[in-house]
CHARMM-style PDB file with segment names, atoms N, HN, CA, C and O in Angstrom:
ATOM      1  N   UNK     1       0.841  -1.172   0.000  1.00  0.00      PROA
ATOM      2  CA  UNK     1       0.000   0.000   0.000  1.00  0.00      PROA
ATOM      3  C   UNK     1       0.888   1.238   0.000  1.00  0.00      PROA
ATOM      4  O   UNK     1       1.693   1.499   0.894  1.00  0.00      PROA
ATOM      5  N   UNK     2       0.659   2.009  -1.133  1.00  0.00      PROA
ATOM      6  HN  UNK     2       0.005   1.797  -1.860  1.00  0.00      PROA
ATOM      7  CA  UNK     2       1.636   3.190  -0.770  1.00  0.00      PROA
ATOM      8  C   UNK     2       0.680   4.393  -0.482  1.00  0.00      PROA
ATOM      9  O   UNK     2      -0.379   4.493  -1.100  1.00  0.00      PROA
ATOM     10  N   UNK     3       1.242   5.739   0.909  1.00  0.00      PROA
ATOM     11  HN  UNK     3       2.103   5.658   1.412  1.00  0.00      PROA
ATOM     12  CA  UNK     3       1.161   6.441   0.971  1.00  0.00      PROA
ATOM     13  C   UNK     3       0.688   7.415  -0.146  1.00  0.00      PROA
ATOM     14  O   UNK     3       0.998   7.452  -1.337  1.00  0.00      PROA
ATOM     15  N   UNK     4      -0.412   8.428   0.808  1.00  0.00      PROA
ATOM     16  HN  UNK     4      -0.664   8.398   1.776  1.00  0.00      PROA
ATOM     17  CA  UNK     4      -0.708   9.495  -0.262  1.00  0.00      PROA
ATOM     18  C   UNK     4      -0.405  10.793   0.427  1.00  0.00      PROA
ATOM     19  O   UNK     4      -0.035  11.065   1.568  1.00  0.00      PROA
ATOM     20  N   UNK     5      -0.653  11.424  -0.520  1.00  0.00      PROA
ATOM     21  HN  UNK     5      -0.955  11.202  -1.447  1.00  0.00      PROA
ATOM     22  CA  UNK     5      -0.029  12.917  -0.002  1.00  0.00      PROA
ATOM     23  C   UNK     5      -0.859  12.887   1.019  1.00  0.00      PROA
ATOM     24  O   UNK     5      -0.392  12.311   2.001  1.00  0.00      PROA
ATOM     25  N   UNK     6      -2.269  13.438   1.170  1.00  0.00      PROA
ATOM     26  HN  UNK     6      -2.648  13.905   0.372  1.00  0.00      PROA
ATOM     27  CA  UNK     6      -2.740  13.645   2.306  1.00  0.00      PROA
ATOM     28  C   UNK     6      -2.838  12.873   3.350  1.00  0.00      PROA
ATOM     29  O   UNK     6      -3.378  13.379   4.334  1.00  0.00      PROA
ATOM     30  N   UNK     7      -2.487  11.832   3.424  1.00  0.00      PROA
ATOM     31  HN  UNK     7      -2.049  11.421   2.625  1.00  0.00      PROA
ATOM     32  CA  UNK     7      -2.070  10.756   4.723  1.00  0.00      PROA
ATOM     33  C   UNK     7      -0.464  11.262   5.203  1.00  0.00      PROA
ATOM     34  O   UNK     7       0.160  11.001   6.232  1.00  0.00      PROA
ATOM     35  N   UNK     8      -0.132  11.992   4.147  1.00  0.00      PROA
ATOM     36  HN  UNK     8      -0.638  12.204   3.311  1.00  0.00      PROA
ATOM     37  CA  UNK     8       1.383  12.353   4.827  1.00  0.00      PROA
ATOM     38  C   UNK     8       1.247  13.750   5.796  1.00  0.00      PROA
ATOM     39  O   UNK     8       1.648  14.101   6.906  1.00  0.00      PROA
ATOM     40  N   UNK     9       0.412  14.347   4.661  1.00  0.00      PROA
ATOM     41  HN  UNK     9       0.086  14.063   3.760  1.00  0.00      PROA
ATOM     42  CA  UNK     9      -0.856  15.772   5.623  1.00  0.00      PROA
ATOM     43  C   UNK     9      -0.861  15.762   6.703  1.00  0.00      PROA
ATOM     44  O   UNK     9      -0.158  16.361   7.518  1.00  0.00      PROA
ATOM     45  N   UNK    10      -2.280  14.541   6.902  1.00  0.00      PROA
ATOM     46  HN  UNK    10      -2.851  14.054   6.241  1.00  0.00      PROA
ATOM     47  CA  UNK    10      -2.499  14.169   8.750  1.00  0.00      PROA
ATOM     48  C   UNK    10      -0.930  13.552   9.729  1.00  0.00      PROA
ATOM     49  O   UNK    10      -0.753  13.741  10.933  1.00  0.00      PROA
ATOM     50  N   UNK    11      -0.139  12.940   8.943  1.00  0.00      PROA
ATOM     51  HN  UNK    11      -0.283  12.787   7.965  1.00  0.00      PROA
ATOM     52  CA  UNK    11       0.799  12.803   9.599  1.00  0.00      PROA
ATOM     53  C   UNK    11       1.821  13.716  10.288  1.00  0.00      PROA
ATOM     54  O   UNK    11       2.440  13.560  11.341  1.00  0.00      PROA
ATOM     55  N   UNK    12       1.819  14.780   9.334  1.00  0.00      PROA
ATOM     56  HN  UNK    12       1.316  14.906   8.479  1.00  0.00      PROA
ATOM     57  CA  UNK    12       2.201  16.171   9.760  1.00  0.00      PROA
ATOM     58  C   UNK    12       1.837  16.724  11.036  1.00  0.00      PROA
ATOM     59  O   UNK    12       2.301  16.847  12.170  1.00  0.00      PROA
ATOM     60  N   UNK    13       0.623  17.056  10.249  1.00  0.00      PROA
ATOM     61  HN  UNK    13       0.246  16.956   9.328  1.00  0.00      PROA
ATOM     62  CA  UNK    13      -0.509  17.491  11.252  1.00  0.00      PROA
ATOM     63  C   UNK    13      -0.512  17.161  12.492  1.00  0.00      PROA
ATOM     64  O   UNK    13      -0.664  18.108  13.263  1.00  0.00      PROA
ATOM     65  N   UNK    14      -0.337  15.619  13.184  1.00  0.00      PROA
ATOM     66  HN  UNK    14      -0.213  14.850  12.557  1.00  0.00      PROA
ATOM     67  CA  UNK    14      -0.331  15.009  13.974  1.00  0.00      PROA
ATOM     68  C   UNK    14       0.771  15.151  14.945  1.00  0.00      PROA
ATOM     69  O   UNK    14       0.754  15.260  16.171  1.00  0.00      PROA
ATOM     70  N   UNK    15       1.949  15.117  13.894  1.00  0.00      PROA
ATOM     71  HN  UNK    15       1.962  15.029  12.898  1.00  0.00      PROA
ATOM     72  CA  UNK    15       3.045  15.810  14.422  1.00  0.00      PROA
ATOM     73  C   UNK    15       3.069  17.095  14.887  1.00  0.00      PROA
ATOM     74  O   UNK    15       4.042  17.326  15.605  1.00  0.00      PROA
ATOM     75  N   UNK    16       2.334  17.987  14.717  1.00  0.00      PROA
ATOM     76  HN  UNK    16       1.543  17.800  14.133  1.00  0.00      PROA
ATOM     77  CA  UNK    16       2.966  19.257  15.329  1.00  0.00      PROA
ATOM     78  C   UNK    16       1.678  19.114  16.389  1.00  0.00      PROA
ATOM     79  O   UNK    16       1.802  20.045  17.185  1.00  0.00      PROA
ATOM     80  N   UNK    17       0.725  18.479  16.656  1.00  0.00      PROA
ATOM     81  HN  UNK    17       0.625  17.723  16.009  1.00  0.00      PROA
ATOM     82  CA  UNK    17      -0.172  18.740  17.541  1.00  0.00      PROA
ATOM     83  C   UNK    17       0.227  18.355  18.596  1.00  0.00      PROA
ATOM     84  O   UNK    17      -0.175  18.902  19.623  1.00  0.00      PROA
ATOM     85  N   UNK    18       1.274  17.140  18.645  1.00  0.00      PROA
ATOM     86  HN  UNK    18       1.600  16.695  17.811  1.00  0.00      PROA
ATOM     87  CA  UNK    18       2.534  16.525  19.542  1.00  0.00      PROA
ATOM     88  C   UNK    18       3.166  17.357  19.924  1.00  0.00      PROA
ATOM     89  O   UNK    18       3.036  17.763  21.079  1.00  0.00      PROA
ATOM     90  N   UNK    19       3.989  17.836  19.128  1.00  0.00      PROA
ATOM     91  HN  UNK    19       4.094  17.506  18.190  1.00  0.00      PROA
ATOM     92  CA  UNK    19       5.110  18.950  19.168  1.00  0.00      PROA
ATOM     93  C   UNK    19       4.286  19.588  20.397  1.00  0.00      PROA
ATOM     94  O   UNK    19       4.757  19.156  21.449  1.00  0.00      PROA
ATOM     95  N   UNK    20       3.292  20.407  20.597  1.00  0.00      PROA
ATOM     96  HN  UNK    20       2.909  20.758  19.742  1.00  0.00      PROA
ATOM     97  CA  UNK    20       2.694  21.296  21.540  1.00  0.00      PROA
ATOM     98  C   UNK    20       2.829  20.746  22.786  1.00  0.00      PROA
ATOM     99  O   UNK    20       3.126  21.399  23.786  1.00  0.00      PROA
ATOM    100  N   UNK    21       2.533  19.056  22.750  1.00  0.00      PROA
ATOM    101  HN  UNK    21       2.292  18.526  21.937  1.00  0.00      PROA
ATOM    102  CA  UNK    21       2.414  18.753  24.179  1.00  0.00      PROA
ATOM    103  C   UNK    21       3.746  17.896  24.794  1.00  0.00      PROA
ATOM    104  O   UNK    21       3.781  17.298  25.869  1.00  0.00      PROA
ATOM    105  N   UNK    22       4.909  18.026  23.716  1.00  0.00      PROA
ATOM    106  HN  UNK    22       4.881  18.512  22.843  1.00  0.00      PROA
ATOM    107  CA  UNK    22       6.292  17.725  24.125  1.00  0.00      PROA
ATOM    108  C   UNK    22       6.664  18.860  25.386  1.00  0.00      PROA
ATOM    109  O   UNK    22       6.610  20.077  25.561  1.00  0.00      PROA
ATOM    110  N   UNK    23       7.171  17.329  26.311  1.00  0.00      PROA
ATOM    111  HN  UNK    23       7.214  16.340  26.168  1.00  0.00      PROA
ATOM    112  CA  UNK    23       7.953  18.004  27.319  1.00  0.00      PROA
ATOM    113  C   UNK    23       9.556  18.064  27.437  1.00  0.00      PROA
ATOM    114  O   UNK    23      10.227  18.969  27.932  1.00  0.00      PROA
ATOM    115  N   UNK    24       9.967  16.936  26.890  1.00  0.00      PROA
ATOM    116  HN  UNK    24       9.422  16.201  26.487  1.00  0.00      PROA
ATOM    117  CA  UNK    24      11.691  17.008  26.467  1.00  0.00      PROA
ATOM    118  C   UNK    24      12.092  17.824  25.401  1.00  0.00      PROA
ATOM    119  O   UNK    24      11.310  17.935  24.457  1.00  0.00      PROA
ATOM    120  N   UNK    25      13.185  18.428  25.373  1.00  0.00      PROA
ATOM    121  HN  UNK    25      13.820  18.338  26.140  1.00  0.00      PROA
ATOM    122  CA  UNK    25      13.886  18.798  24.115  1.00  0.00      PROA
ATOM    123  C   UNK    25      14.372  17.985  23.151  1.00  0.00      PROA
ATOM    124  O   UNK    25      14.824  18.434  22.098  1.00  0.00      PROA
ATOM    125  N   UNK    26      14.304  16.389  23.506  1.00  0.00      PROA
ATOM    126  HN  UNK    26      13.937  16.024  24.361  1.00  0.00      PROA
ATOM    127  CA  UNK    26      14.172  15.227  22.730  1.00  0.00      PROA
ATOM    128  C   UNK    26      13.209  15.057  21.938  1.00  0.00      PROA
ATOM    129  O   UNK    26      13.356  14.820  20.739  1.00  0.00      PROA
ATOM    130  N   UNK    27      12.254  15.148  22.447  1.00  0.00      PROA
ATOM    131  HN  UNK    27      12.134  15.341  23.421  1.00  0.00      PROA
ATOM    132  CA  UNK    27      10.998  14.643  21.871  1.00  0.00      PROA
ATOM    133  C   UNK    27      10.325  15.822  20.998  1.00  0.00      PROA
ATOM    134  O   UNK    27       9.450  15.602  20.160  1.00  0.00      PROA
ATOM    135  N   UNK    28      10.912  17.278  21.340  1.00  0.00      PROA
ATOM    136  HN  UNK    28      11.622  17.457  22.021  1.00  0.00      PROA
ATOM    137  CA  UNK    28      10.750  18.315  20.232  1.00  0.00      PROA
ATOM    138  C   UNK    28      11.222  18.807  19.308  1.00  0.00      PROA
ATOM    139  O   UNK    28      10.659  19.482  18.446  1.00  0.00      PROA
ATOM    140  N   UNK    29      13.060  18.321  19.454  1.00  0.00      PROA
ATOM    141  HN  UNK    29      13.517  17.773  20.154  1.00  0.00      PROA
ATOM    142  CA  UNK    29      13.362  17.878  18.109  1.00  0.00      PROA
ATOM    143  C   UNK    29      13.008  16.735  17.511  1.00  0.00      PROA
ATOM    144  O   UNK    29      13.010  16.953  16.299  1.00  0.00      PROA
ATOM    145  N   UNK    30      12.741  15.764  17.710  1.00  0.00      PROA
ATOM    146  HN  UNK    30      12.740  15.587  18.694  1.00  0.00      PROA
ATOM    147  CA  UNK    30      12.315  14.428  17.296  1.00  0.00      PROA
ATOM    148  C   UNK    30      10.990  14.741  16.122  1.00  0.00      PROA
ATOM    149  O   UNK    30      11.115  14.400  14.946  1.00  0.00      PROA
ATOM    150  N   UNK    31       9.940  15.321  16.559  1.00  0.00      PROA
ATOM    151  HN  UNK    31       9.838  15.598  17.514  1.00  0.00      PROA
ATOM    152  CA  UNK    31       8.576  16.127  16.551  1.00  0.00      PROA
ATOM    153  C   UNK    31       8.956  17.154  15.189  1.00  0.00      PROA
ATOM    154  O   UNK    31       8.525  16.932  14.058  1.00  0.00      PROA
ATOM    155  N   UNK    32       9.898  18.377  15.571  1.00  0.00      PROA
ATOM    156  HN  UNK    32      10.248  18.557  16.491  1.00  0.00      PROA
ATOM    157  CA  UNK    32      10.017  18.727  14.335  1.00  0.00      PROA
ATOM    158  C   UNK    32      10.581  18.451  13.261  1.00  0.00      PROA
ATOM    159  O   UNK    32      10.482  19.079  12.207  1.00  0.00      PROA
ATOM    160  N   UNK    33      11.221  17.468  13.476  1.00  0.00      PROA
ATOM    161  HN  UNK    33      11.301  16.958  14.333  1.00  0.00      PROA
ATOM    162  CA  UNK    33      11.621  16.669  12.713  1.00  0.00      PROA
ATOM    163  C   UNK    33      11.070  15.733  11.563  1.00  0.00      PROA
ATOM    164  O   UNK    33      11.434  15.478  10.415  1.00  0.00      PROA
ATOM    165  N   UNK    34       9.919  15.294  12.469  1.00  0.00      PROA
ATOM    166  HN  UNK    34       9.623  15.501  13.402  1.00  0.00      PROA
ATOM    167  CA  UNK    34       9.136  14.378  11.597  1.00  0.00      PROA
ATOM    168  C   UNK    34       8.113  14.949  11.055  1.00  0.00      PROA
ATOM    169  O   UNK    34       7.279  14.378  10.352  1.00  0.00      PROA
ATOM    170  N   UNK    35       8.127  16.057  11.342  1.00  0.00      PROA
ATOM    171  HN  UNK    35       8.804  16.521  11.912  1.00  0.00      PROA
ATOM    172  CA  UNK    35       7.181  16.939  10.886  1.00  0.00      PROA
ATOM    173  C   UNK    35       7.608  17.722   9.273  1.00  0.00      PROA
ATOM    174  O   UNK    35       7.016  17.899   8.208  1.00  0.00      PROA
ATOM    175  N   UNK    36       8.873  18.017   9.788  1.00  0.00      PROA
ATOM    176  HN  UNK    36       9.353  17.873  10.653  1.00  0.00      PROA
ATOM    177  CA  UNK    36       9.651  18.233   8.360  1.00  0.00      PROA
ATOM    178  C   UNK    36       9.699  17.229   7.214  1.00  0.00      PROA
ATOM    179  O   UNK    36       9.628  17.556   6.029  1.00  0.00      PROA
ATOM    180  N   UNK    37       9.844  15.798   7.727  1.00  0.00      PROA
ATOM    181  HN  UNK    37       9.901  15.532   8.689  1.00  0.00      PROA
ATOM    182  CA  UNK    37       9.800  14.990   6.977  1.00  0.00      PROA
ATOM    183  C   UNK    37       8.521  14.828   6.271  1.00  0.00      PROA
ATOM    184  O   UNK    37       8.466  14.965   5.049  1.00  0.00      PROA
ATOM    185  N   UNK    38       7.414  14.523   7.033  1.00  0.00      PROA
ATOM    186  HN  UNK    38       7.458  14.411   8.026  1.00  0.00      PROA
ATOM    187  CA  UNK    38       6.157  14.238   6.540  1.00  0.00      PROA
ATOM    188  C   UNK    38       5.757  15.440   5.431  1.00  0.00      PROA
ATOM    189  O   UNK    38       5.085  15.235   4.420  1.00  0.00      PROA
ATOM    190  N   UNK    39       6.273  16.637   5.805  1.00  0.00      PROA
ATOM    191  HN  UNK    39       6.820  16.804   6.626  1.00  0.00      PROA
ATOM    192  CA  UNK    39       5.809  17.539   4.813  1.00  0.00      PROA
ATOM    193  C   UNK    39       6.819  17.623   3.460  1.00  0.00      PROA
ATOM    194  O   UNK    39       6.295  18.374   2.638  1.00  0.00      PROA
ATOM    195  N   UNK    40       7.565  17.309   3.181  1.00  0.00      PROA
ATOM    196  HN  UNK    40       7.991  16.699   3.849  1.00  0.00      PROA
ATOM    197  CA  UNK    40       8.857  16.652   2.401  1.00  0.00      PROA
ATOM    198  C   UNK    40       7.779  15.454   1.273  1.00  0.00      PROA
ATOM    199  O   UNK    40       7.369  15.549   0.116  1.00  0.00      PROA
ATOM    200  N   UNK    41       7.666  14.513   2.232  1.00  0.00      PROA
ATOM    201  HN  UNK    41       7.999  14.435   3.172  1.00  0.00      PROA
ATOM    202  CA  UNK    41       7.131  13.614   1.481  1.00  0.00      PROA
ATOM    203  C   UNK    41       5.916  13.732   0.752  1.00  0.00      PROA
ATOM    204  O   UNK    41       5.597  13.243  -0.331  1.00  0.00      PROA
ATOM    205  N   UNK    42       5.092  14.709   1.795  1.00  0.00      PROA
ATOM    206  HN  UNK    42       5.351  15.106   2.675  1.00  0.00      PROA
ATOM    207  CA  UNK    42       3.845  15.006   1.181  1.00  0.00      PROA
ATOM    208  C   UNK    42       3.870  15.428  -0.376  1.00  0.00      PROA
ATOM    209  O   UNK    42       3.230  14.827  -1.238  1.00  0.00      PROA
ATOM    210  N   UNK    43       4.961  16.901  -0.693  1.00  0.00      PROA
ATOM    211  HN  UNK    43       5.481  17.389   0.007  1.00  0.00      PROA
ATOM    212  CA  UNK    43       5.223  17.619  -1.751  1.00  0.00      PROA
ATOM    213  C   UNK    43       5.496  16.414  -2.868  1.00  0.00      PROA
ATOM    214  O   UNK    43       4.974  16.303  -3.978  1.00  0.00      PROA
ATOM    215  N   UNK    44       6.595  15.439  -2.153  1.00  0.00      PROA
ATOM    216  HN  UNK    44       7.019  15.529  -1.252  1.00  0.00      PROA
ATOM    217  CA  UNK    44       7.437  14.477  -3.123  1.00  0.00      PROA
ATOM    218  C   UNK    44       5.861  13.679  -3.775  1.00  0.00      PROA
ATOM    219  O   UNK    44       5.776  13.582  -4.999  1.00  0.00      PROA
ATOM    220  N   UNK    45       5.175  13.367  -3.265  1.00  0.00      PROA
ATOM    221  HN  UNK    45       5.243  13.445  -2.270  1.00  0.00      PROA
ATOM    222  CA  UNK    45       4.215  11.998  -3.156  1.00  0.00      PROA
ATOM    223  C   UNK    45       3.437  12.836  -4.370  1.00  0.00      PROA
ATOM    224  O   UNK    45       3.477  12.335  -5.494  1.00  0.00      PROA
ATOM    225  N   UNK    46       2.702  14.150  -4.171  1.00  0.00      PROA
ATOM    226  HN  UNK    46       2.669  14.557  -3.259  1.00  0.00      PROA
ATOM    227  CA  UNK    46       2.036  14.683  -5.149  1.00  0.00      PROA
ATOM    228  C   UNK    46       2.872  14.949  -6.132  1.00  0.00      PROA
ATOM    229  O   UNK    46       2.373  14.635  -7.212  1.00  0.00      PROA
ATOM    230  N   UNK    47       4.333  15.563  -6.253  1.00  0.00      PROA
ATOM    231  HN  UNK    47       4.738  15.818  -5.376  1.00  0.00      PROA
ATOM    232  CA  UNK    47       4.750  15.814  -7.876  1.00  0.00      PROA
ATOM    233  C   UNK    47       4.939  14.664  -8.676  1.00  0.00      PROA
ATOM    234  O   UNK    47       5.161  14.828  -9.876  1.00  0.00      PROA
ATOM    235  N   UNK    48       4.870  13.183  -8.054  1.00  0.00      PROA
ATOM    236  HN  UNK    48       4.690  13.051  -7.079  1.00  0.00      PROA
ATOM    237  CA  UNK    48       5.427  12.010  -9.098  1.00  0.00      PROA
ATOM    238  C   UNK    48       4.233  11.718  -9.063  1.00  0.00      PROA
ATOM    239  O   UNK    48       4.175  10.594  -9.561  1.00  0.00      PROA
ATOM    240  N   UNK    49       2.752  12.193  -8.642  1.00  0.00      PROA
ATOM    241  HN  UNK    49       2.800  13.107  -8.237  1.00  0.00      PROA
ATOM    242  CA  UNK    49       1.956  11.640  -9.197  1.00  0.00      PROA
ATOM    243  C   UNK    49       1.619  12.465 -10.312  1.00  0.00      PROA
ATOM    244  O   UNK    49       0.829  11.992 -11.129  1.00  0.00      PROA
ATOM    245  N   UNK    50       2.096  13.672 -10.503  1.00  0.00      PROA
ATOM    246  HN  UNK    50       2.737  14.057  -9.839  1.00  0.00      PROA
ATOM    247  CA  UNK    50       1.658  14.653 -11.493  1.00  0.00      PROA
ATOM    248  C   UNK    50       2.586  14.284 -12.810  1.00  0.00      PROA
ATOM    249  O   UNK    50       2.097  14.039 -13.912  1.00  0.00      PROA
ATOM    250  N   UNK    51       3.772  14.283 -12.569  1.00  0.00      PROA
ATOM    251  HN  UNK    51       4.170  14.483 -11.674  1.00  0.00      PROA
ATOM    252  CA  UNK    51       4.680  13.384 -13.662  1.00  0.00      PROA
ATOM    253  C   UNK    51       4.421  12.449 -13.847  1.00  0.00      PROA
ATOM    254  O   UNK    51       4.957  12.166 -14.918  1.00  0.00      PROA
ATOM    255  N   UNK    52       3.545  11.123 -13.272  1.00  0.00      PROA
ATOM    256  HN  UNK    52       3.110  11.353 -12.402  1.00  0.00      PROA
ATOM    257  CA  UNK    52       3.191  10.040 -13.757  1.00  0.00      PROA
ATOM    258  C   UNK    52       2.003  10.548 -15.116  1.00  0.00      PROA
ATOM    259  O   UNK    52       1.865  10.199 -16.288  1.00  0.00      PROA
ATOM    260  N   UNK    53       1.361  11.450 -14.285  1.00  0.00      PROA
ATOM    261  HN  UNK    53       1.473  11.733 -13.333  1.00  0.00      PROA
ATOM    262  CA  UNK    53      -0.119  11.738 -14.964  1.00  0.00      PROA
ATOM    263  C   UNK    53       0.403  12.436 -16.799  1.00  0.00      PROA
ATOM    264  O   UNK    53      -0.020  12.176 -17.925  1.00  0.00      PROA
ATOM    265  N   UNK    54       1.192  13.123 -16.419  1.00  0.00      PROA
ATOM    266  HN  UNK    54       1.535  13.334 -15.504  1.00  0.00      PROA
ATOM    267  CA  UNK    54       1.667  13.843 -17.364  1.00  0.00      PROA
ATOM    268  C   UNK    54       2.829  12.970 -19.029  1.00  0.00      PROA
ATOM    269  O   UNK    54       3.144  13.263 -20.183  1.00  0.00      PROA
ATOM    270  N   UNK    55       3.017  11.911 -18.083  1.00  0.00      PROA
ATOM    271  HN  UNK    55       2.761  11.673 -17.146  1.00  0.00      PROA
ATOM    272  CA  UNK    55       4.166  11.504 -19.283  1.00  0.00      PROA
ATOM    273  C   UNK    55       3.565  10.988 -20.173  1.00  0.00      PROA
ATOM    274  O   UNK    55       2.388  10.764 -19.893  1.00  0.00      PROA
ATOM    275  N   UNK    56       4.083  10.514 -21.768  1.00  0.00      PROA
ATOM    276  HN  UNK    56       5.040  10.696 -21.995  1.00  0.00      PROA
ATOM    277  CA  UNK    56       3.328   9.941 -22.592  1.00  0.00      PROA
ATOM    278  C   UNK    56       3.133   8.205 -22.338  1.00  0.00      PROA
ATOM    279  O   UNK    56       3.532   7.570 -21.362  1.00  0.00      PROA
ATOM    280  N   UNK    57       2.489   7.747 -23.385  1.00  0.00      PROA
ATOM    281  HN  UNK    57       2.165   8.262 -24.178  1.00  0.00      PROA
ATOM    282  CA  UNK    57       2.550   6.519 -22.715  1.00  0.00      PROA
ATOM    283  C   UNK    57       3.244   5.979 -23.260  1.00  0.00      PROA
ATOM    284  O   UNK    57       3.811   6.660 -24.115  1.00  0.00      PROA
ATOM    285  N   UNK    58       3.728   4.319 -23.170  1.00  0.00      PROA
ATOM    286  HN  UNK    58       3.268   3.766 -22.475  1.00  0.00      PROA
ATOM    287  CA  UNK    58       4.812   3.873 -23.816  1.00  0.00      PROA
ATOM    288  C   UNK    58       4.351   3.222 -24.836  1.00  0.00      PROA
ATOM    289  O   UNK    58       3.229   2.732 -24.962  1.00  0.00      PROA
ATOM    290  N   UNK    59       5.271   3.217 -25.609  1.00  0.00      PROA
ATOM    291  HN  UNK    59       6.183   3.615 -25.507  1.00  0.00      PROA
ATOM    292  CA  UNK    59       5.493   3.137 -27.495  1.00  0.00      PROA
ATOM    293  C   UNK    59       5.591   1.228 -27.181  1.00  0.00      PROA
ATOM    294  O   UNK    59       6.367   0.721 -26.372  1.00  0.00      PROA
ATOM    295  N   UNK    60       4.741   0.568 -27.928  1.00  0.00      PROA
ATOM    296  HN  UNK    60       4.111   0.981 -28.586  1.00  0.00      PROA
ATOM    297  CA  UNK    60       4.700  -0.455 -28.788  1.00  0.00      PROA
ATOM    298  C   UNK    60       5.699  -0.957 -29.748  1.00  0.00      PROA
ATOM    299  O   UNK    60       5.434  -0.985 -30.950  1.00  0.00      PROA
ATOM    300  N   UNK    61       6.817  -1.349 -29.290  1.00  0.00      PROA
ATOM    301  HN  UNK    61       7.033  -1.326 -28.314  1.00  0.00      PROA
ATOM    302  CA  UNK    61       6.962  -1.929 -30.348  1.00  0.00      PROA
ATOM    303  C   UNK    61       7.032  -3.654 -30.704  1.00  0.00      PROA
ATOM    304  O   UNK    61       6.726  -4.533 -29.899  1.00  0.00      PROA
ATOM    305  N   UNK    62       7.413  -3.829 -31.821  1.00  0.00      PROA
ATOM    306  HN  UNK    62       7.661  -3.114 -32.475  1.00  0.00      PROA
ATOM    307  CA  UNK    62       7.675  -5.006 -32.528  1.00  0.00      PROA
ATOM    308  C   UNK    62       8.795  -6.184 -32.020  1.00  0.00      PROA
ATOM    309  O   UNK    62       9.997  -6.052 -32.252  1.00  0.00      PROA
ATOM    310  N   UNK    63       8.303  -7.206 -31.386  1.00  0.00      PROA
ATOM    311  HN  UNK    63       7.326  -7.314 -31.198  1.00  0.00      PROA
ATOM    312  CA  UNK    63       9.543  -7.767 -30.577  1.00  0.00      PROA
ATOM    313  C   UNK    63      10.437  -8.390 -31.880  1.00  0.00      PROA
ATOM    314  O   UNK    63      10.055  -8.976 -32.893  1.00  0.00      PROA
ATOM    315  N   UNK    64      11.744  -8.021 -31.432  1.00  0.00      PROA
ATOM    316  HN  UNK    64      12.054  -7.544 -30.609  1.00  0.00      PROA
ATOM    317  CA  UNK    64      13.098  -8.109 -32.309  1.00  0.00      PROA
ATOM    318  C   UNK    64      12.751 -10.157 -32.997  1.00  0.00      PROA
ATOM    319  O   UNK    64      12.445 -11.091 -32.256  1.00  0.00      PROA
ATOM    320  N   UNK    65      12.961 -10.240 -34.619  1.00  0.00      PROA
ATOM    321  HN  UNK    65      13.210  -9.481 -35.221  1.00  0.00      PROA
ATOM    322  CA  UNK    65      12.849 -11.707 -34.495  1.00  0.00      PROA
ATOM    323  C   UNK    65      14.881 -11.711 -34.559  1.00  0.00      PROA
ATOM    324  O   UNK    65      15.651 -10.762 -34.706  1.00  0.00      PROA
ATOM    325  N   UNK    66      15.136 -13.051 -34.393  1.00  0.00      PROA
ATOM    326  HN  UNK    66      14.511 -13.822 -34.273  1.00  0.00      PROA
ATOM    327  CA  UNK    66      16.475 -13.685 -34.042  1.00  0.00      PROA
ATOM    328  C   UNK    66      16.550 -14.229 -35.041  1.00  0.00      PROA
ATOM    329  O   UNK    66      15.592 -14.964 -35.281  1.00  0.00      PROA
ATOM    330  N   UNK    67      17.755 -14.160 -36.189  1.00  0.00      PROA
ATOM    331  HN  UNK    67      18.533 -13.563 -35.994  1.00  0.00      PROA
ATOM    332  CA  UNK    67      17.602 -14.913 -37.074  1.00  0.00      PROA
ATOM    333  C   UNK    67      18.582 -16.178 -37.058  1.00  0.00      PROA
ATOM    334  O   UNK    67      19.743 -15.881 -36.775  1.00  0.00      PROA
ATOM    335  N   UNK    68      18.313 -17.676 -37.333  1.00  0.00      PROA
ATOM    336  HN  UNK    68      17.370 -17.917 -37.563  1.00  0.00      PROA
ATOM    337  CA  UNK    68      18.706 -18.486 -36.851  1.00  0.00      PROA
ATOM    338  C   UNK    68      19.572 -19.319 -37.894  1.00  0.00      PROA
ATOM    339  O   UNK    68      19.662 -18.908 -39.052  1.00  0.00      PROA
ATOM    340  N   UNK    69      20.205 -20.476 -37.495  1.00  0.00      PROA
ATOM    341  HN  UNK    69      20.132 -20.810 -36.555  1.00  0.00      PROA
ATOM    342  CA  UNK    69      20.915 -20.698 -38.499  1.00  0.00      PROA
ATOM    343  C   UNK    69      22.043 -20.673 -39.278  1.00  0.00      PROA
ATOM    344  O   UNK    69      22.482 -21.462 -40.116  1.00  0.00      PROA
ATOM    345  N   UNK    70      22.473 -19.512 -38.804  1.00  0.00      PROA
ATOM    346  HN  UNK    70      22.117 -18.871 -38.124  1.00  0.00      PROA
ATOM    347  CA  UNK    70      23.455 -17.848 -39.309  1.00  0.00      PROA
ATOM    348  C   UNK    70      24.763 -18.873 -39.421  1.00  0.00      PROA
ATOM    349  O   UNK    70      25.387 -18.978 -40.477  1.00  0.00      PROA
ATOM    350  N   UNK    71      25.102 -19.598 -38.255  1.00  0.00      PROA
ATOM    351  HN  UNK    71      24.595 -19.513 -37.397  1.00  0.00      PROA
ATOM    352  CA  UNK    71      26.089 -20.442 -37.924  1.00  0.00      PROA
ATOM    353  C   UNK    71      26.804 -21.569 -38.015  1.00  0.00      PROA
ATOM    354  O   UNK    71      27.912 -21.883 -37.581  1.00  0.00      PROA
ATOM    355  N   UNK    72      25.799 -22.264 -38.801  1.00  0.00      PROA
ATOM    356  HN  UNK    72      24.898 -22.009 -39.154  1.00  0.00      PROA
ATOM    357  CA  UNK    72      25.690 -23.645 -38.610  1.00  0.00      PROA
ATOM    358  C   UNK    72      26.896 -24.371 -39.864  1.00  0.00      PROA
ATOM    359  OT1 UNK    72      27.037 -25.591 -39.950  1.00  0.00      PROA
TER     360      UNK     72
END
């Protein structure tokens, strides 16, 4: 199952609502951290779906024949 942007969203999201109720300086870099990340991925997750959407499709071709014999 792969991730979508907006599951990376709420993950964000989730993260900084944490972040608020961090009491270590561990756990609030940790927090913005993953918060950075999730929003990273979010951007990443939507542009390769837009380059997927966008590319042409792939070309058909003719499988190569082998010509046999050549050697014998």
């Amino acid at each position: 199952m792969s991730t979508t942007a907006k599951e990376y969203d709420k993950m964000a999201k989730e993260a900084l609502s944490q972040l608020a109720e961090a009491k270590t300086e561990a756990d609030r870099a940790r927090l913005r951290r993953a918060h950075g990340v999730y929003r990273k991925l979010s951007a990443n997750v939507g542009e390769a779906a837009a380059r997927v959407a966008a590319r042409a499709p792939a070309k058909i071709r003719p499988v190569k024949k082998v010509a046999t014999g050549l050697f014998k």
